[in-house]
mmCIF file of the N, C-alpha and C atoms, coordinates in Angstrom:
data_MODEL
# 
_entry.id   MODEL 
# 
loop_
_atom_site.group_PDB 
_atom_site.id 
_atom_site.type_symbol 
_atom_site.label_atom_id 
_atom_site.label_alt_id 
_atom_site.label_comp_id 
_atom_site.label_asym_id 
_atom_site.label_entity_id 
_atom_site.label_seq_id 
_atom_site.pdbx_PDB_ins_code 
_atom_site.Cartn_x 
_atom_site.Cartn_y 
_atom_site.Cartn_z 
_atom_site.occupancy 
_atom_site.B_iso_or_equiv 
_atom_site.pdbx_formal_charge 
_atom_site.auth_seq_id 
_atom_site.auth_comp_id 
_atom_site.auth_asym_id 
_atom_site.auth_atom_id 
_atom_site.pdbx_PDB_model_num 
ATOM 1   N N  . UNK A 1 1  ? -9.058 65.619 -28.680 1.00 0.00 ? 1  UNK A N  1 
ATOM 2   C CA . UNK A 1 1  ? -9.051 65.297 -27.268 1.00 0.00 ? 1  UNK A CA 1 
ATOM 3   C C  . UNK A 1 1  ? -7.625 65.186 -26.756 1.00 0.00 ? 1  UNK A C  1 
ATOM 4   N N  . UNK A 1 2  ? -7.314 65.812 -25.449 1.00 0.00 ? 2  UNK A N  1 
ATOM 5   C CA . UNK A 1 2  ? -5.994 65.515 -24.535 1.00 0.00 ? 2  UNK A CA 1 
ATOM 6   C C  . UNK A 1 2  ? -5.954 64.219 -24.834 1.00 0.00 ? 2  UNK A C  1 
ATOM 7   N N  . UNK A 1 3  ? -5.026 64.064 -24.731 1.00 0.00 ? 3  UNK A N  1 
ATOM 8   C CA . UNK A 1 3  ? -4.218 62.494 -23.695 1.00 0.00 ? 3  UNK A CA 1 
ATOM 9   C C  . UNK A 1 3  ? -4.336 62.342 -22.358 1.00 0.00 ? 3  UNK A C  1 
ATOM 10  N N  . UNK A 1 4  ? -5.082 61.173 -21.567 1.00 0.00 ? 4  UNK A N  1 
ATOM 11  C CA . UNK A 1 4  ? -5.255 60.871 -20.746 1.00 0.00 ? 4  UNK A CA 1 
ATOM 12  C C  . UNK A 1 4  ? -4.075 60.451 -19.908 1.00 0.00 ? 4  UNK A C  1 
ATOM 13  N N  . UNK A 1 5  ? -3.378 61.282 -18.508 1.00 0.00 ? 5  UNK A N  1 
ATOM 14  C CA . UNK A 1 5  ? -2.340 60.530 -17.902 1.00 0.00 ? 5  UNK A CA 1 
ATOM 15  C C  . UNK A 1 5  ? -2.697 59.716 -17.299 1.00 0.00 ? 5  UNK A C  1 
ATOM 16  N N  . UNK A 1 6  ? -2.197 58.581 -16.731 1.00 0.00 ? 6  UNK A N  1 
ATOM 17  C CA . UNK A 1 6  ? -2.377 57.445 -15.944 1.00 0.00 ? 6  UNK A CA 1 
ATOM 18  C C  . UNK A 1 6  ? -1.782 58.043 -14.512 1.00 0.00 ? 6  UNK A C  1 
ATOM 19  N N  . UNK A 1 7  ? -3.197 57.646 -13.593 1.00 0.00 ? 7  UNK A N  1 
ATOM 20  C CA . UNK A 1 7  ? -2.652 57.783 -12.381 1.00 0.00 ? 7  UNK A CA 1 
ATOM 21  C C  . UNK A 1 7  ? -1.863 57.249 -11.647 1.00 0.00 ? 7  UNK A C  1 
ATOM 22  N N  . UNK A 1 8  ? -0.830 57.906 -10.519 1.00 0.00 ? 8  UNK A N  1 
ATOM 23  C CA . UNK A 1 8  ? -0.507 56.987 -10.209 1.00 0.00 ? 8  UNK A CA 1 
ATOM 24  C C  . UNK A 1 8  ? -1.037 55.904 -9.281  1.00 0.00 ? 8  UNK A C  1 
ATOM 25  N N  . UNK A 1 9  ? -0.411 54.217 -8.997  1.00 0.00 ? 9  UNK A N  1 
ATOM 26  C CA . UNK A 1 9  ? -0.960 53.284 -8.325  1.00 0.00 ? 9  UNK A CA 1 
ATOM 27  C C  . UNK A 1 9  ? -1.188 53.766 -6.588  1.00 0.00 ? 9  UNK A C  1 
ATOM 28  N N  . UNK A 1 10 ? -2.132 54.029 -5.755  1.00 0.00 ? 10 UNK A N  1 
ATOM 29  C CA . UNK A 1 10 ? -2.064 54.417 -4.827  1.00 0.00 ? 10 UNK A CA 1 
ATOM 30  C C  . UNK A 1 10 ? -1.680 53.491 -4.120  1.00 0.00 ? 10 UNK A C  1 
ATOM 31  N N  . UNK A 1 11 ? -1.814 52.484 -3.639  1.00 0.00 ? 11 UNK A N  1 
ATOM 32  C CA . UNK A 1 11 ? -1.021 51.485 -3.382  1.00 0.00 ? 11 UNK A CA 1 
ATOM 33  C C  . UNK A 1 11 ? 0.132  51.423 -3.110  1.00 0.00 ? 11 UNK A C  1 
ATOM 34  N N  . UNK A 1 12 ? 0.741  51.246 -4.342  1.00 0.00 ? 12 UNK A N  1 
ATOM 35  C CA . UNK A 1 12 ? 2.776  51.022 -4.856  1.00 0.00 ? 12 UNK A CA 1 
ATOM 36  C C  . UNK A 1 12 ? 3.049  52.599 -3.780  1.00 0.00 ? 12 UNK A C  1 
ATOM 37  N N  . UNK A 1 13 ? 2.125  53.988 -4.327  1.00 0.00 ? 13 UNK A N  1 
ATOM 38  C CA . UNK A 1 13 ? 2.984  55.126 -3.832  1.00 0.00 ? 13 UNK A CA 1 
ATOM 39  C C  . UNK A 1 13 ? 3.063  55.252 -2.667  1.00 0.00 ? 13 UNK A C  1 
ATOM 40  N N  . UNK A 1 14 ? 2.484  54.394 -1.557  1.00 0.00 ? 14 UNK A N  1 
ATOM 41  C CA . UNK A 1 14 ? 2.766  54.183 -0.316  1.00 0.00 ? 14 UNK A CA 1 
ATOM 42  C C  . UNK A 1 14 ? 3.661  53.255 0.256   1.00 0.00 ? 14 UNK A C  1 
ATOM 43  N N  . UNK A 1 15 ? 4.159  52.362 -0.427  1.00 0.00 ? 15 UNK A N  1 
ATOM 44  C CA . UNK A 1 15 ? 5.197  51.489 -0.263  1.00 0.00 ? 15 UNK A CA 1 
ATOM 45  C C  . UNK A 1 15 ? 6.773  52.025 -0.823  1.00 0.00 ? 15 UNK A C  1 
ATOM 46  N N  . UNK A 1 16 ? 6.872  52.568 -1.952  1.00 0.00 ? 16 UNK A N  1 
ATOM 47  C CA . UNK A 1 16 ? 7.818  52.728 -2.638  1.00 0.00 ? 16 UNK A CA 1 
ATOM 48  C C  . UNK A 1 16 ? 8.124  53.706 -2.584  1.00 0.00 ? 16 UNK A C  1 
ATOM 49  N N  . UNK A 1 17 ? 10.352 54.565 -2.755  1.00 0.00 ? 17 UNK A N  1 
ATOM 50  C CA . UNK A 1 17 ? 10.353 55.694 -3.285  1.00 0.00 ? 17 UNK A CA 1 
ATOM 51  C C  . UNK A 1 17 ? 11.771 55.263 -3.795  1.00 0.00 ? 17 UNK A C  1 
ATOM 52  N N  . UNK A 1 18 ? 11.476 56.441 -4.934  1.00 0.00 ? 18 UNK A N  1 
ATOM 53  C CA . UNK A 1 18 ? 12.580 55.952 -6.225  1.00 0.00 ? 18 UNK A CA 1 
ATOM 54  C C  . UNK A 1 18 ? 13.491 56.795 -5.843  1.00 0.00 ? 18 UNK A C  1 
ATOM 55  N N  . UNK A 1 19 ? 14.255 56.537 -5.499  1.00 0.00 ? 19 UNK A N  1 
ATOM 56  C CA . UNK A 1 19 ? 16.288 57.185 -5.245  1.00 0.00 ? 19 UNK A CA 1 
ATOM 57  C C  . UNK A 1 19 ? 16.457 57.601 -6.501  1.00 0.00 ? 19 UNK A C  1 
ATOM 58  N N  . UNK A 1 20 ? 17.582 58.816 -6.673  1.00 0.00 ? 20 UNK A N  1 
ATOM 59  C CA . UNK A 1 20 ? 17.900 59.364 -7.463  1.00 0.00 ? 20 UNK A CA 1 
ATOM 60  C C  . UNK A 1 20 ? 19.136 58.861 -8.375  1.00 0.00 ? 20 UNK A C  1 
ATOM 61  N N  . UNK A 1 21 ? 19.342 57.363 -7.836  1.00 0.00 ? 21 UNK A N  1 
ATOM 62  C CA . UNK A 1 21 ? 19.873 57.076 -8.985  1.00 0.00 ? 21 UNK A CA 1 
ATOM 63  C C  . UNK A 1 21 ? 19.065 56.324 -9.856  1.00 0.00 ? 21 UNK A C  1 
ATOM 64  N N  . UNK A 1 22 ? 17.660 55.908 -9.626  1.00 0.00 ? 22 UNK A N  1 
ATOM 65  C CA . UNK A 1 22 ? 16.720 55.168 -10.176 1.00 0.00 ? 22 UNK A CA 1 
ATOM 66  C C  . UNK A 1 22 ? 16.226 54.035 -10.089 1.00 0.00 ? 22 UNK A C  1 
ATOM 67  N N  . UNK A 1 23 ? 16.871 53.421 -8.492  1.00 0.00 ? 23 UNK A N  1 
ATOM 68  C CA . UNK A 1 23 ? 16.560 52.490 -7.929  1.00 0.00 ? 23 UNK A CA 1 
ATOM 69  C C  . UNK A 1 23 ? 15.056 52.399 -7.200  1.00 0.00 ? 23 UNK A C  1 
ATOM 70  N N  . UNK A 1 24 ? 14.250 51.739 -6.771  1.00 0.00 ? 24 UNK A N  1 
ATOM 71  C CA . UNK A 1 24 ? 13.577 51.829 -6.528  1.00 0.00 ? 24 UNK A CA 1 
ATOM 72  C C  . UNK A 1 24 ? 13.532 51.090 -5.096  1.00 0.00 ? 24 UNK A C  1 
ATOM 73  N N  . UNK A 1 25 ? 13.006 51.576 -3.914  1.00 0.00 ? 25 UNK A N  1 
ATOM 74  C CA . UNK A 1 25 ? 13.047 50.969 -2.319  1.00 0.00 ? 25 UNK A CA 1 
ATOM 75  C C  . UNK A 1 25 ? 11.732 51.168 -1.945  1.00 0.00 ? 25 UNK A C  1 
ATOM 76  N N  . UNK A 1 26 ? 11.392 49.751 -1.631  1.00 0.00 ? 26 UNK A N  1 
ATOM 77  C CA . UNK A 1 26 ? 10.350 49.432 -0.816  1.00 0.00 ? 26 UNK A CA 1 
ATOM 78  C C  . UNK A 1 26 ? 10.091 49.009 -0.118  1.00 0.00 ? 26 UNK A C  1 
ATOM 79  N N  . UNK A 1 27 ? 8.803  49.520 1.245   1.00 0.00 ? 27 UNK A N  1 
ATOM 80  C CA . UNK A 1 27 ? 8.777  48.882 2.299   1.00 0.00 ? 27 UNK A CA 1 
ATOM 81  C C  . UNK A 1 27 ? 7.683  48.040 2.071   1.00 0.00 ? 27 UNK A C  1 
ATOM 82  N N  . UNK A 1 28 ? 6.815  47.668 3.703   1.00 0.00 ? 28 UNK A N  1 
ATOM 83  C CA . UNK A 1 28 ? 5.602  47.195 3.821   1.00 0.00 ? 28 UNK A CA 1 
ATOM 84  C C  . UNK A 1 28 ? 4.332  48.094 3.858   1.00 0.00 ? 28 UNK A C  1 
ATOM 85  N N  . UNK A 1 29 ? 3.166  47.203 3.597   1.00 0.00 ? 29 UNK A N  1 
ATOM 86  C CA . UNK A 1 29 ? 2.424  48.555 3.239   1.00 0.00 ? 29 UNK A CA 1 
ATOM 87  C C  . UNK A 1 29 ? 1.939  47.854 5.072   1.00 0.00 ? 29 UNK A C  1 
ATOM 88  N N  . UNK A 1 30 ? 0.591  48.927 5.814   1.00 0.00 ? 30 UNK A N  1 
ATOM 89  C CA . UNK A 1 30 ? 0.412  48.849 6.917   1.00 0.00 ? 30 UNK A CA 1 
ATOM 90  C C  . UNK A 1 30 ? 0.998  48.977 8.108   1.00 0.00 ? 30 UNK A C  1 
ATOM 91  N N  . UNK A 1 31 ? 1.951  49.235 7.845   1.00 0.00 ? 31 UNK A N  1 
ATOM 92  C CA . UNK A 1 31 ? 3.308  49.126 9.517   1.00 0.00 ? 31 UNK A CA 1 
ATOM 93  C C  . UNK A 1 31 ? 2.778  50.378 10.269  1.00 0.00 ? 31 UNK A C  1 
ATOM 94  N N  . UNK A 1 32 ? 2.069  51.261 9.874   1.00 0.00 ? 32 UNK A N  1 
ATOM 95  C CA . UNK A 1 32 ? 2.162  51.782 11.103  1.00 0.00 ? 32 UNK A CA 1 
ATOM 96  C C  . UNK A 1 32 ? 0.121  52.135 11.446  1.00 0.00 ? 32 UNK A C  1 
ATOM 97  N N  . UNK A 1 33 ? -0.716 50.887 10.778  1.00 0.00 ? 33 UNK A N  1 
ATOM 98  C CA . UNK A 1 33 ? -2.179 51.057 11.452  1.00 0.00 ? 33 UNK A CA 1 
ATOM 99  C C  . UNK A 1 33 ? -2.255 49.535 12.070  1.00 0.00 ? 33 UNK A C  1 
ATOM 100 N N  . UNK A 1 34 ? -3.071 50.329 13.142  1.00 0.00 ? 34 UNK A N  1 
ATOM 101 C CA . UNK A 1 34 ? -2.921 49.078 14.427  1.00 0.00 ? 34 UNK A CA 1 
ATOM 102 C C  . UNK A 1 34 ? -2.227 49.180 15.067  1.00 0.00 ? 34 UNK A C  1 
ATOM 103 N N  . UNK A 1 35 ? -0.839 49.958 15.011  1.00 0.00 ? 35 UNK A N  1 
ATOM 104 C CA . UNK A 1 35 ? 0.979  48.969 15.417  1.00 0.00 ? 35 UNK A CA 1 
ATOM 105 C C  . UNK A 1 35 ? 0.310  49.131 17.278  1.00 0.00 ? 35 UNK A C  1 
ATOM 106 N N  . UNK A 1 36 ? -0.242 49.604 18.124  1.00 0.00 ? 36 UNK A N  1 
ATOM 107 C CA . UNK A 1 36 ? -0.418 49.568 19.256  1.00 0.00 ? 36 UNK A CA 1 
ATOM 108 C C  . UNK A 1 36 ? -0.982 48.102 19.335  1.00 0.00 ? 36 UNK A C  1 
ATOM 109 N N  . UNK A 1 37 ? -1.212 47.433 18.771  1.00 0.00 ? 37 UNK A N  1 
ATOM 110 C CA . UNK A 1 37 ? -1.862 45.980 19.047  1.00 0.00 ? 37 UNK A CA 1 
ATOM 111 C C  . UNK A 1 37 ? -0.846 44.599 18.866  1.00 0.00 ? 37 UNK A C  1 
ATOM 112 N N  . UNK A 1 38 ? 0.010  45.526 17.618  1.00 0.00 ? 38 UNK A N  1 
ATOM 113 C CA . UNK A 1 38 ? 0.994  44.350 17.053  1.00 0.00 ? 38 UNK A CA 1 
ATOM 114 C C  . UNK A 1 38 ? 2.214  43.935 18.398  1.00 0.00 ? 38 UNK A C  1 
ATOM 115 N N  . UNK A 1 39 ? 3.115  42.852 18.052  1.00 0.00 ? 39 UNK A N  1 
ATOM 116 C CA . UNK A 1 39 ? 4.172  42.545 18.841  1.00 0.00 ? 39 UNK A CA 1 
ATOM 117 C C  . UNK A 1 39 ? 5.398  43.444 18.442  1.00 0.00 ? 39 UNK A C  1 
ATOM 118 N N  . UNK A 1 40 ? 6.466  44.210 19.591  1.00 0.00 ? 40 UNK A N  1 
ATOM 119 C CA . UNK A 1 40 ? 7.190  44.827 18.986  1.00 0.00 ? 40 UNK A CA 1 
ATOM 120 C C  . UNK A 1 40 ? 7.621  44.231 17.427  1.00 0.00 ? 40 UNK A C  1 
ATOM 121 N N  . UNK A 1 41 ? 8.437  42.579 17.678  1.00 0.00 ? 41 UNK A N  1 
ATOM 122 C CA . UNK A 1 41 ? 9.178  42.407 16.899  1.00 0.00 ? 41 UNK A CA 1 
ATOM 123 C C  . UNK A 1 41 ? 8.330  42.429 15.162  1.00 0.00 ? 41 UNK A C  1 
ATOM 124 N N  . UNK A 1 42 ? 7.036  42.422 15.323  1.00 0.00 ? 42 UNK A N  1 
ATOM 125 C CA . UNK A 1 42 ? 6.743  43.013 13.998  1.00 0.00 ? 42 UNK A CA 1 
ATOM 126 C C  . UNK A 1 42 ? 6.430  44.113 13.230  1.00 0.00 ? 42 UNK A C  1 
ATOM 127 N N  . UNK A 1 43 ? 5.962  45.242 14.290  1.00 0.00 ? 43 UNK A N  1 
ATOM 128 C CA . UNK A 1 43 ? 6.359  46.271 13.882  1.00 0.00 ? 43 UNK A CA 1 
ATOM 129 C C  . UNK A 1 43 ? 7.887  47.266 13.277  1.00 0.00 ? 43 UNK A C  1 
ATOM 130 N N  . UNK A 1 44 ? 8.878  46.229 14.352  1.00 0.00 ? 44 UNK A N  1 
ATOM 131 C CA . UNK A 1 44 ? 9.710  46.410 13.422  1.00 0.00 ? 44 UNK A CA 1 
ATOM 132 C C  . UNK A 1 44 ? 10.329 45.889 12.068  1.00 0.00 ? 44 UNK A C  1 
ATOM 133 N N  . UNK A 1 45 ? 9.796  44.588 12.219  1.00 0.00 ? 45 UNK A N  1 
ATOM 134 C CA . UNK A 1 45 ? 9.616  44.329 10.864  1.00 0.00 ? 45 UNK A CA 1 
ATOM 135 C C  . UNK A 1 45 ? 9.548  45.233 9.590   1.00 0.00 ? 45 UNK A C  1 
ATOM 136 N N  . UNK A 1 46 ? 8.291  46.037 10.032  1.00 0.00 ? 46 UNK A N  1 
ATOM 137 C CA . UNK A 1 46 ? 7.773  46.637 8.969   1.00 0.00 ? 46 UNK A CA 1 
ATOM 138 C C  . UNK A 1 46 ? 8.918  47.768 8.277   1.00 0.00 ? 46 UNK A C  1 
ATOM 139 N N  . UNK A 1 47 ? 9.453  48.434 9.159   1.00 0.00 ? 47 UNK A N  1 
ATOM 140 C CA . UNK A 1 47 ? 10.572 49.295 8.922   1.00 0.00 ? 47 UNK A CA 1 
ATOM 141 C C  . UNK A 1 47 ? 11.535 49.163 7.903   1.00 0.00 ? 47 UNK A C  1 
ATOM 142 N N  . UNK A 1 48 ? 11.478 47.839 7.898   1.00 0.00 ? 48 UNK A N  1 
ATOM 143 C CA . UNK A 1 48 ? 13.365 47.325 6.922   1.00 0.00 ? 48 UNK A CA 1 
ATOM 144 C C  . UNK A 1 48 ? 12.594 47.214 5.575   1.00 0.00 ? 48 UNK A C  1 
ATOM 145 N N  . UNK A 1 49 ? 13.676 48.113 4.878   1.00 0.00 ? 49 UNK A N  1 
ATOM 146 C CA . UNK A 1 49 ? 12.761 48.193 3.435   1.00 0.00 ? 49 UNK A CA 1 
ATOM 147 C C  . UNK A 1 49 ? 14.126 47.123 2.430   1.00 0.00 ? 49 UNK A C  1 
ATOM 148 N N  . UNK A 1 50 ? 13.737 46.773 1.041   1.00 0.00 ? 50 UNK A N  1 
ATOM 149 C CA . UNK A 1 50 ? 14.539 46.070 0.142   1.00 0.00 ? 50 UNK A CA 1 
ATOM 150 C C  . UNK A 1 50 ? 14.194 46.553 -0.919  1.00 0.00 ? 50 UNK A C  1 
ATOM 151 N N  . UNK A 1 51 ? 15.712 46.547 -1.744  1.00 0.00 ? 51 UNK A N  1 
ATOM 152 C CA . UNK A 1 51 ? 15.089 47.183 -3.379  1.00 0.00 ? 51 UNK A CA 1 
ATOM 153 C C  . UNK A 1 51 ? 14.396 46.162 -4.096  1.00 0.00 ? 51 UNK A C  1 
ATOM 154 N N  . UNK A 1 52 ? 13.729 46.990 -4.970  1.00 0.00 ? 52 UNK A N  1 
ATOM 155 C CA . UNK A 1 52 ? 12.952 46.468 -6.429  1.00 0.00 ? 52 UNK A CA 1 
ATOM 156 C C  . UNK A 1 52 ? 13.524 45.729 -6.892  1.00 0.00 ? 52 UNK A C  1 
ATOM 157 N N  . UNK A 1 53 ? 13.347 44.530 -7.259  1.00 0.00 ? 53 UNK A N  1 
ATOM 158 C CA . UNK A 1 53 ? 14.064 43.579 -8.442  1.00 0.00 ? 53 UNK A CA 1 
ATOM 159 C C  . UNK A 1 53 ? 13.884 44.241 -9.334  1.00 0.00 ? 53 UNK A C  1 
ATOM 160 N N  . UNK A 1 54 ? 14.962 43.985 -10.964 1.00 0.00 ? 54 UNK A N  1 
ATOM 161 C CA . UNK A 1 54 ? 13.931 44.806 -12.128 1.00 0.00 ? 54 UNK A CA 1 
ATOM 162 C C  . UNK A 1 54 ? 13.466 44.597 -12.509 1.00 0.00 ? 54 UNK A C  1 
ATOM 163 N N  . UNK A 1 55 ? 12.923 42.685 -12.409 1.00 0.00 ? 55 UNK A N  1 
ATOM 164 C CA . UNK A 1 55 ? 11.493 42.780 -13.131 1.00 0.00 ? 55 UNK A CA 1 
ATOM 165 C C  . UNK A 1 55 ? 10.355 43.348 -12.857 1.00 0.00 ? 55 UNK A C  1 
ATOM 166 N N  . UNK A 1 56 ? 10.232 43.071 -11.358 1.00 0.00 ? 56 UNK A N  1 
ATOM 167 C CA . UNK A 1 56 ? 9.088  43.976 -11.143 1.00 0.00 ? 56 UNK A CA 1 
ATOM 168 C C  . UNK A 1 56 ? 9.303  45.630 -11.423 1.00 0.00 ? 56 UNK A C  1 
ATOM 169 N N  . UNK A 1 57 ? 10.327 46.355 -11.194 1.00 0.00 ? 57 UNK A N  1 
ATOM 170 C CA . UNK A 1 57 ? 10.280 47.518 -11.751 1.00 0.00 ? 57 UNK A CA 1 
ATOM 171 C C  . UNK A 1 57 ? 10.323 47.609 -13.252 1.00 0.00 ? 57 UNK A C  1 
ATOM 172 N N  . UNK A 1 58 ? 10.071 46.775 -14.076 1.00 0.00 ? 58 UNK A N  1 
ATOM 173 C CA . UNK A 1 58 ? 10.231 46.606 -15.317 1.00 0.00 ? 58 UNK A CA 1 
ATOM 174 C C  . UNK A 1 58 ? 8.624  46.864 -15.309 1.00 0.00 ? 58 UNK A C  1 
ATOM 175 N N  . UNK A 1 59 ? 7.776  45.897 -15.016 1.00 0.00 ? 59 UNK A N  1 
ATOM 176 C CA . UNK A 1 59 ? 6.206  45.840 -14.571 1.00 0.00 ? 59 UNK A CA 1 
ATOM 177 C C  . UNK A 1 59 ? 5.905  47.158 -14.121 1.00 0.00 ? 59 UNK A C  1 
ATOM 178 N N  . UNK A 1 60 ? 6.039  47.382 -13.003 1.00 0.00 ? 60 UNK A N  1 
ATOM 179 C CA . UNK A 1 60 ? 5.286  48.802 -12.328 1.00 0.00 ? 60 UNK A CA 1 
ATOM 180 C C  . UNK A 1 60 ? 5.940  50.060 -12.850 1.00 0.00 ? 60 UNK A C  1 
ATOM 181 N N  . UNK A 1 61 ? 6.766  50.387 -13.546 1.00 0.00 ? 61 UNK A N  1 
ATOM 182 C CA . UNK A 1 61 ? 7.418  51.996 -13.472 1.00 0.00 ? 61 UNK A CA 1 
ATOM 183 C C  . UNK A 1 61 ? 6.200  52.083 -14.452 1.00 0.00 ? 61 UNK A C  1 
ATOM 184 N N  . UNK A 1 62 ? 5.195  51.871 -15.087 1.00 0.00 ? 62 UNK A N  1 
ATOM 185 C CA . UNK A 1 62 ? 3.822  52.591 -15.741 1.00 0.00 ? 62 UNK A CA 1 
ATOM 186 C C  . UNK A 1 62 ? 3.193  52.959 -14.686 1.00 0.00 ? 62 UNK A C  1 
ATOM 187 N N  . UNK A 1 63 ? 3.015  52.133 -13.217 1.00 0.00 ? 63 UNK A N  1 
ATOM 188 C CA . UNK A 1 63 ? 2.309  52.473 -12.123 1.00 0.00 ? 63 UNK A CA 1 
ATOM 189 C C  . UNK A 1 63 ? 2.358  53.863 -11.472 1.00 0.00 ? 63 UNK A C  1 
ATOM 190 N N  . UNK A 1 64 ? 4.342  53.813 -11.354 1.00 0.00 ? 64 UNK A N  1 
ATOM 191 C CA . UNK A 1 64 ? 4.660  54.706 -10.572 1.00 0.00 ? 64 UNK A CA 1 
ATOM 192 C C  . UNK A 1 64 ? 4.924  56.264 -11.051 1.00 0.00 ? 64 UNK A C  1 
ATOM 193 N N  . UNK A 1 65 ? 4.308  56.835 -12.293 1.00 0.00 ? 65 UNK A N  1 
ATOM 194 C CA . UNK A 1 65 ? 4.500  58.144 -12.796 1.00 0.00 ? 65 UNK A CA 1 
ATOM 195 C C  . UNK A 1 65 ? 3.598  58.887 -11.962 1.00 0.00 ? 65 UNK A C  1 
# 
């Protein structure tokens, strides 16, 4: 039998994208369903992304293949 790949987390792959030096940047997930209802100042919220700590990228890079 093959080897089974692990999918990736659908989730994480909507929040996250890994820079080519191997950092990992993530936003919020949802910012842009609804946003006609939300208050500006939280939709922009959603925009400003922050890197991965590495523990958690220590945790998820199995997620994110």
């Amino acid at each position: 039998m093959a080897k089974k790949t692990q999918k990736t987390h659908s989730g994480l792959k909507k929040v996250a994208k890994i820079k080519p030096n191997g950092t990992v940047k993530m936003t919020k997930a949802g910012g842009n369903h609804k946003s006609g209802k939300k208050p500006t100042n939280i939709t922009r919220r959603y925009k400003k992304s922050s890197l991965m700590s590495t523990g958690d990228y220590k945790r998820l890079k199995d997620l994110m293949k």
